[in-house]
N, C-alpha and C positions, 0 to 999 in steps of 0.2 A: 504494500500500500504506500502511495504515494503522497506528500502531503506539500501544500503549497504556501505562499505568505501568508496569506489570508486565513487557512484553516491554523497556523499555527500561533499568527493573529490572536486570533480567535478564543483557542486554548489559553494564553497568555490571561488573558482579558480574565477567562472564567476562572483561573486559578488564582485570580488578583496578582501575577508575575507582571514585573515593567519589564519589559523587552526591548530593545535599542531597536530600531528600523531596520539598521547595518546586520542585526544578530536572525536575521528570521530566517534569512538563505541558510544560514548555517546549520542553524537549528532543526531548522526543517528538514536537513540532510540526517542529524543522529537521530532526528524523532523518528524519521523514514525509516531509520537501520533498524529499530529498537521494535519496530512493529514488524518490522519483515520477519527477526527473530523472532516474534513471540509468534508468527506463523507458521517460520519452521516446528516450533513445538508443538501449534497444533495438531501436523500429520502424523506425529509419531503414535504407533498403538500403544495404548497403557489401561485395553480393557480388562487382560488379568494381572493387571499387576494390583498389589493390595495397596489399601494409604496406610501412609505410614504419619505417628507421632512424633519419632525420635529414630536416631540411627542406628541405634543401640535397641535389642526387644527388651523391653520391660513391663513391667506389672505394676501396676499402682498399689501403694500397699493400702488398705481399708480399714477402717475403723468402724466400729458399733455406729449405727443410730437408731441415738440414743436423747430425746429432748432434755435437757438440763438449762435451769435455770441460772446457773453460774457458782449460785450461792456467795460473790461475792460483791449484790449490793451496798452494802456498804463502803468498799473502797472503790468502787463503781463513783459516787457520791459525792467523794470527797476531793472531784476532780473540779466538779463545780463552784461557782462561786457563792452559790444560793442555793439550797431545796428544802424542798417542803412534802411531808406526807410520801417519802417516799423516791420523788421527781426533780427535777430541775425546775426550777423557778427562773421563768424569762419573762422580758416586757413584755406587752398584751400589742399586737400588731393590726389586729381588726376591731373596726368599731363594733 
């Protein structure tokens, strides 16, 4: 795919990039190269190949759940500058 001053114009404009007048021939040349690439990657088959996470196989390790409260409201509380009943006390924002 080929792209021209004006598409790449364009692009500039929508990514809020300033782009010099003199810079768009240029530009327009690696944007051209960048998309030819990512075509060549689209022909390649990669219908059995599996996705992958990580390059390395691994296993996530797991943990119960399990709902817990924390149990420690209290130093929860005392991060604040104010509370009350429990909560944080903050100014009142709606009439």
């Amino acid at each position: 795919m080929s792209l021209d001053k004006a598409t790449v114009a364009r692009i500039a404009h929508l990514a809020r990039i300033k782009v010099p007048e003199e810079e768009l021939d240029h530009l327009a040349g690696e944007l051209s190269q960048i998309l030819s690439f990512v075509e060549q990657l689209n022909e390649v088959d990669t219908g059995n190949v599996p996705p992958m996470t990580s390059v390395a196989a691994q296993k996530l390790r797991r943990r119960k759940d399990e709902v817990t409260d924390g149990g420690i409201q209290d130093a929860v509380l005392k991060n604040g500058p104010e509370t009350a009943e429990g909560f944080y006390v903050v100014p009142k924002v709606v009439e």
